[in-house]
N, C-alpha and C positions, 0 to 999 in steps of 0.2 A: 860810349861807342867810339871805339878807333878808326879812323880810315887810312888806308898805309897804302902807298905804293912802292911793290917789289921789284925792282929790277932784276934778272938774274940768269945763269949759265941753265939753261936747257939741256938736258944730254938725247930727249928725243927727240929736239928741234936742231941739235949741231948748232947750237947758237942761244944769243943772247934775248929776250924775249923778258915781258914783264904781266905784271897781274895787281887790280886793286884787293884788297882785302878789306872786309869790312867785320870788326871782332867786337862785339860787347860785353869786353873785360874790366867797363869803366863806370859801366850800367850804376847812378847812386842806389843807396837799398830802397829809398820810399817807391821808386820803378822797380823796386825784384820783389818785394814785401809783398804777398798774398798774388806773384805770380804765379801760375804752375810752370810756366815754362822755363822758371831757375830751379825748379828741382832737377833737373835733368842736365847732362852737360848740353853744350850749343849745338843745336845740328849743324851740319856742314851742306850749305848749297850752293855749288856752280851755278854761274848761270852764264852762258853763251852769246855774243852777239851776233849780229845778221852783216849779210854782205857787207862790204866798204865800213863797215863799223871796227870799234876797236875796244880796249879792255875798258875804257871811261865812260862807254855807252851806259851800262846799266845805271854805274852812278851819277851820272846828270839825267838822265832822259822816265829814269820810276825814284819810290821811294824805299828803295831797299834801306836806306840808313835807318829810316824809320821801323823797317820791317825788322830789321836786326837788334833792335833794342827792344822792340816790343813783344817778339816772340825766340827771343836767344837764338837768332842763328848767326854763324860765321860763316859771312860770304863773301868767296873769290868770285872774281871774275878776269877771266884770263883775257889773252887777245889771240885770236883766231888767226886775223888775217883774213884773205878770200879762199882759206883751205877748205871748206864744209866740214871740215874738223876729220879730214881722212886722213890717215897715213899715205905718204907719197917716198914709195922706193926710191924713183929717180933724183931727187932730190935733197933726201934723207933727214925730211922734216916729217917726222909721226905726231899727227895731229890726234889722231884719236888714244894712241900709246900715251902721249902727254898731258892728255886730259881724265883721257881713262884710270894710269896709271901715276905717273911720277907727279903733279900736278898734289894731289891726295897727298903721296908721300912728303911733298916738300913743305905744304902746311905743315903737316904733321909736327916734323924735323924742328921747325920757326916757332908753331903758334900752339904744341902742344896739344891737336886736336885730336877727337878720338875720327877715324876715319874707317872705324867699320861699316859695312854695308846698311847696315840697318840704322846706322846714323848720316848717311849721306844719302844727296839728292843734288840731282844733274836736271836743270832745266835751260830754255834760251827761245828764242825768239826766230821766226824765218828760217836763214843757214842755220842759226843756232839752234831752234827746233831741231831740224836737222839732224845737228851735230849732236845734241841730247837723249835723242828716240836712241840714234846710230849705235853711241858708246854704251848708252845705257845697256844697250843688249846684246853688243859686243862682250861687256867687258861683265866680270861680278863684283863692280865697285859701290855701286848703287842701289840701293832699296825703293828710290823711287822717279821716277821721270815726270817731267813738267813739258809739253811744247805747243808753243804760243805760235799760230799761224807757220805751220812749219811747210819746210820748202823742199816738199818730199817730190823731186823732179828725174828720181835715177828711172822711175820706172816712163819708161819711153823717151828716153835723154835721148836716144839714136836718132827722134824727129825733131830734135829740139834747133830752132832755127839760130845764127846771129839774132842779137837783141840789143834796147841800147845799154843792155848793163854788163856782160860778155858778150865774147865771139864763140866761133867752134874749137878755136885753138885753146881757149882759156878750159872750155868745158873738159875734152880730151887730158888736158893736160891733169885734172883736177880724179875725173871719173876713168881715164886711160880708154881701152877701144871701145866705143860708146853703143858699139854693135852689141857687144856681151855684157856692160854693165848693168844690165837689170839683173843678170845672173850671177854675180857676184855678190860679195861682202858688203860691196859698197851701198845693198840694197836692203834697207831693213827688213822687207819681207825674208829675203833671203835667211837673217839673221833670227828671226821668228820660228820658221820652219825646223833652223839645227837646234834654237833651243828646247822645241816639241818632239826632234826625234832623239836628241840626247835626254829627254824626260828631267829636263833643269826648268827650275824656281822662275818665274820671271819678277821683275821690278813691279812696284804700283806703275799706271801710264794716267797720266793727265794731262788730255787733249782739249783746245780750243781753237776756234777760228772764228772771225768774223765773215759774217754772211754777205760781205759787198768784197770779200777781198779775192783778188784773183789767182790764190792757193785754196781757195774754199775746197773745188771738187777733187784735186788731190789727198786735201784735207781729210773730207765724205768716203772715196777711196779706201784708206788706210782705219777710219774707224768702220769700213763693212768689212776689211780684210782680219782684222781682230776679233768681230762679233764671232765670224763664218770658222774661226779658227778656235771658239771657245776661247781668248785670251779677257781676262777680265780688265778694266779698262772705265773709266770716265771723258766721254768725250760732248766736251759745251759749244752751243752755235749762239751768238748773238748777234745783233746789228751792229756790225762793222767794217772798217778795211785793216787797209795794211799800215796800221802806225803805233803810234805810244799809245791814242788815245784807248786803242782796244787791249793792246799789250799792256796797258795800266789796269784798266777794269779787271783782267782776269788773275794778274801776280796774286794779290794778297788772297782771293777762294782757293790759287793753286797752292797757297804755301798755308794755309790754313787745311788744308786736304794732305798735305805731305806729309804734317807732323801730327797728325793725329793717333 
């Protein structure tokens, strides 16, 4: 198992931006020998981090190195930033264009992966929830989504007060006029709705939250808005809050569920 960090020229960030990779291109045989999961090339899974986090999150804080040698995936993990992984005009950092799209291709380009739909998966955590549901069904990169306590806040962002983790200007700046962002792109319902009247495919979705965490009823929210829409869906509630501990518990069922 390699772990690489990429530094490199972003073209839908305008800028320099970096990402860990983790590739099990080093796996010895007695570890591949009567796997099933080296008959197949490596899946590809993003995975996302949360507010104030950065692309080193997943690698110190779960065991993805472990996950990736044990079930052949190649995973990146990009660095967000506090973007929620949107495209932002004014600024001309496309956060969801770069994870959506160029992000896939630049593996690709490096590490020689297959990055069809049907062999990638977009998951993350909180913003990175998020940013996972968002792209996943923006974009058709993905076969299947993962979001772990995700921080799905556009719908009624317009009441959303200062807090101590943003202000109002941070949110605007992020969601733009905060009066009409429930009706926009930036709202996966929204993004749900064009993919049922364009009559397109949707990704697998695999939801969890812990039951003490304070995204829980957002959480509940989003898996009644998918029942009520016939969108098929797993969505787990356990005893937990908002940390690794519960973000640990659920990684390895969701990535055991992704590649099935």
């Amino acid at each position: 198992m390699a772990l690489i960090h990429v530094d490199f020229y972003s073209q839908m960030l305008s800028g320099q931006t970096d990402f860990y990779a983790v590739i099990p291109n080093d796996v010895p045989p007695m570890m591949t020998d009567q796997n099933p999961c080296y008959e197949r090339p490596a899946k590809v899974v993003v995975l996302l981090h949360g507010f104030s986090g950065n692309a080193a999150d997943w690698v110190t804080g779960s065991r993805i190195r472990e996950y990736s040698q044990q079930y052949n995936l190649a995973i990146l993990t990009p660095n967000g930033r506090n973007s929620f992984y949107l495209d932002r005009e004014p600024t001309g950092e496309q956060y969801a264009s770069y994870v959506g799209k160029e992000l896939l291709s630049y593996a690709k380009k490096m590490f020689g992966l297959d990055i069809s739909p049907k062999n990638c998966i977009i998951g993350g955590f909180s913003m990175g929830g998020f940013g996972a549901i968002h792209t996943g069904l923006m974009f058709h990169s993905y076969g299947k989504i993962i979001g772990l306590s995700n921080a799905l806040i556009v719908k009624g962002i317009d009441k959303i007060m200062d807090n101590p983790m943003a202000n109002l200007a941070y949110y605007r700046d992020i969601f733009g006029d905060l009066s009409t962002a429930e009706k926009s792109d930036h709202n996966p319902e929204v993004l749900v709705r064009k993919r049922l009247e364009n009559g397109d495919e949707f990704p697998g979705i695999f939801l969890a939250c812990g039951s003490e965490d304070f995204l829980f009823e957002a959480n509940n929210d989003f898996d009644r808005f998918l029942t009520k829409n016939g969108i098929e869906h797993e969505y787990h509630v356990a005893p937990g809050e908002h940390n690794w501990t519960f973000w640990n518990s659920q990684l390895e069922p969701a990535l055991q569920w992704a590649i099935r």
